[in-house]
N, C-alpha and C positions, 0 to 999 in steps of 0.2 A: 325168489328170495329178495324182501327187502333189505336193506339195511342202514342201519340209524346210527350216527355217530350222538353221545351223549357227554357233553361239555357236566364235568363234575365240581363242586367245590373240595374236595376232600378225599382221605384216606375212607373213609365211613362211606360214603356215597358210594366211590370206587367200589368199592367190594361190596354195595348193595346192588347196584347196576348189576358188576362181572357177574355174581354168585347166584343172586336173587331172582332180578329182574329179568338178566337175556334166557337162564335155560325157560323159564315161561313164556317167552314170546317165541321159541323154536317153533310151536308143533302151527303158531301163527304165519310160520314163514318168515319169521322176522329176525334178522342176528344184528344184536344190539354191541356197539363196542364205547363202554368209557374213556374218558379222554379229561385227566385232572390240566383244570385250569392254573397257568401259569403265573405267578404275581411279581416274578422277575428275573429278570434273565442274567447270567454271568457268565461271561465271555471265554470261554474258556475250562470253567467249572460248571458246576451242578447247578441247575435252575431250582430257584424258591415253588414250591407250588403250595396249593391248600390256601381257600380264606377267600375272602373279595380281593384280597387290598386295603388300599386309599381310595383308590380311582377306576371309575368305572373303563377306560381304558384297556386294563388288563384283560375284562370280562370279551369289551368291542375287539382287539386287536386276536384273540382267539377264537372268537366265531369267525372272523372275518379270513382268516388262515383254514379252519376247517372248512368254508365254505367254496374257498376258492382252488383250495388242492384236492379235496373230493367232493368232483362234483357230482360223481352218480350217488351219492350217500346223502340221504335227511339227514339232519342235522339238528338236537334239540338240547334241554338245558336241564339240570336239577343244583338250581343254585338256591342258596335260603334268602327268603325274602328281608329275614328280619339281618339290619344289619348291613344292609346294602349300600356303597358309596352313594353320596349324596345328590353326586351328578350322571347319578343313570338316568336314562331316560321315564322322564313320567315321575320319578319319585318327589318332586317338588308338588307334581300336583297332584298329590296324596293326599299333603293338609287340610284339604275340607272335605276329604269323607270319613265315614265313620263306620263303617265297615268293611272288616277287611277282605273281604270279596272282593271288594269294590277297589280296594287299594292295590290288590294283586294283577287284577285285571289289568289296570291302568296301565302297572310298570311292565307289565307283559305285551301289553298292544303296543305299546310307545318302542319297544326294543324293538319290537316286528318289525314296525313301520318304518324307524330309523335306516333299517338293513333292507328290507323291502324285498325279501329275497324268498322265492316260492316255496324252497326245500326247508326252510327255516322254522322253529317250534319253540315258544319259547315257554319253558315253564320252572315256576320258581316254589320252593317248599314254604308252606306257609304253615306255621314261621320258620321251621328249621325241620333237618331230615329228622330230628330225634324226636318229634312229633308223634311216630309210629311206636315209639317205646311206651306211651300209656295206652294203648289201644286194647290190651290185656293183663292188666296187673298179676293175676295167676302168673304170668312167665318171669315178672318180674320176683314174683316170690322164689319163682322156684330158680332162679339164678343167684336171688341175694337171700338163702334160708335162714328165718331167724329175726325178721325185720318187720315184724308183723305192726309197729307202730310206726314205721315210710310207710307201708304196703297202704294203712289207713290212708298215711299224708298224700299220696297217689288219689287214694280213689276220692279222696277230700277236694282235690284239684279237678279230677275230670268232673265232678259233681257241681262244681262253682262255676266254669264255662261250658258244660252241657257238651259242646263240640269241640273235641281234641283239638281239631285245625287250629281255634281260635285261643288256644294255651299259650298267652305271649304277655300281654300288658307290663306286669312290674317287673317280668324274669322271662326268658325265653325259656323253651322245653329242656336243651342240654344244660342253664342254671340251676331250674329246679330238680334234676334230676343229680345230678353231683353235689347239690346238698340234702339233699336225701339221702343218697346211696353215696358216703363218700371215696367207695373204690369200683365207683364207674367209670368204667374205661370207654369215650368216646369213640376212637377207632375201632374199638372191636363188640361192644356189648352192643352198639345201636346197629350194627347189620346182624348179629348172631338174633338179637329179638325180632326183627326183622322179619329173619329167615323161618323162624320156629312159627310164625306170624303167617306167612305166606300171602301172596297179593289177592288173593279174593279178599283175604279179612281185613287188609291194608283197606281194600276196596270197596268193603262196606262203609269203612267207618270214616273214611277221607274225601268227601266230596271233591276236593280240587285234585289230588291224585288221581281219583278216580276218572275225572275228564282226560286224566293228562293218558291214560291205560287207555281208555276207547283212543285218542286221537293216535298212537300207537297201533291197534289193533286196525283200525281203519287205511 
């Protein structure tokens, strides 16, 4: 049995990890356990969690805590790309490319490298986990019944960037989805689609996902 500890940004992530993600990698041998990222700590009361931040800090001082209290466990990431504090590693030198393959990669080898640490994975949702929410407008419908001129403005968007991943320029996935549907519930409707979704079909339609499932299964 392996196991993988996964650094989350969120309530949504959490429960797509817990629900979604680990019972699929069971029959792989693999038991996957979430772990939402901290954004501050208070001495005595309840820690802030959910979100980057401000500072890439929060993101460094939590992997660097999962890496050093377990250390028989990988260790990997589903934080969104878009949105990212400024001083992560690699994101400065982002601005001269022009696609965003290219741009993810970057900030992903640069956090690796930073940490330099074997067990470490690092992968980031491009651009956001609610990415997976256009991947079948059908379920979209049949969660928001009656909305059959969003359901068009959905498939008007996947239609204009061809690949869901790259749904970001003037609005990221979760803006344009809450003006569409405006009783979308972030925490709960983007892992419920998610789930009804299931990771093969996540898997066809998400090339950078999809690397991040093989490097999991392997």
């Amino acid at each position: 049995m392996k196991n993988i500890l996964v650094l989350v940004e969120g309530p949504a992530e959490e429960t797509f990890v817990r629900d979604v993600l680990a019972p699929y990698f069971i029959p792989f041998q693999v038991f996957i356990i979430p772990k939402v990222l901290v954004t501050k700590v208070v001495p005595g009361g309840t820690n802030f969690t959910g979100g980057h931040g401000k500072n890439y800090g929060h993101i460094q001082k939590d992997l660097q805590l999962l890496l050093q209290n377990q250390k028989h466990f990988l260790v990997t990431t589903m934080l969104d790309f878009y949105g990212l504090p400024s001083n992560t590693p690699g994101v400065d030198q982002t601005l001269s490319l022009s696609d965003c393959y290219d741009k993810v990669a970057k900030v992903e080898e640069s956090i690796e490298r930073a940490f330099s640490h074997p067990n470490l994975k690092i992968y980031l949702s491009l651009h956001e986990f609610e990415t997976f929410a256009f991947v079948d407008e059908s379920l979209l419908e049949s969660l928001f019944p009656g909305n059959q001129a969003s359901i068009q403005t959905i498939k008007n968007i996947k239609q204009k960037f061809g690949n869901i991943e790259k749904i970001n320029l003037e609005n990221p996935p979760s803006k344009r989805l809450q003006n569409v549907f405006s009783s979308y519930r972030k925490p709960f409707d983007g892992p419920l689609l998610a789930s009804c979704l299931g990771i093969d079909s996540l898997y066809q339609s998400c090339r950078h996902f999809a690397e991040w499932v093989d490097w999991i299964k392997a």
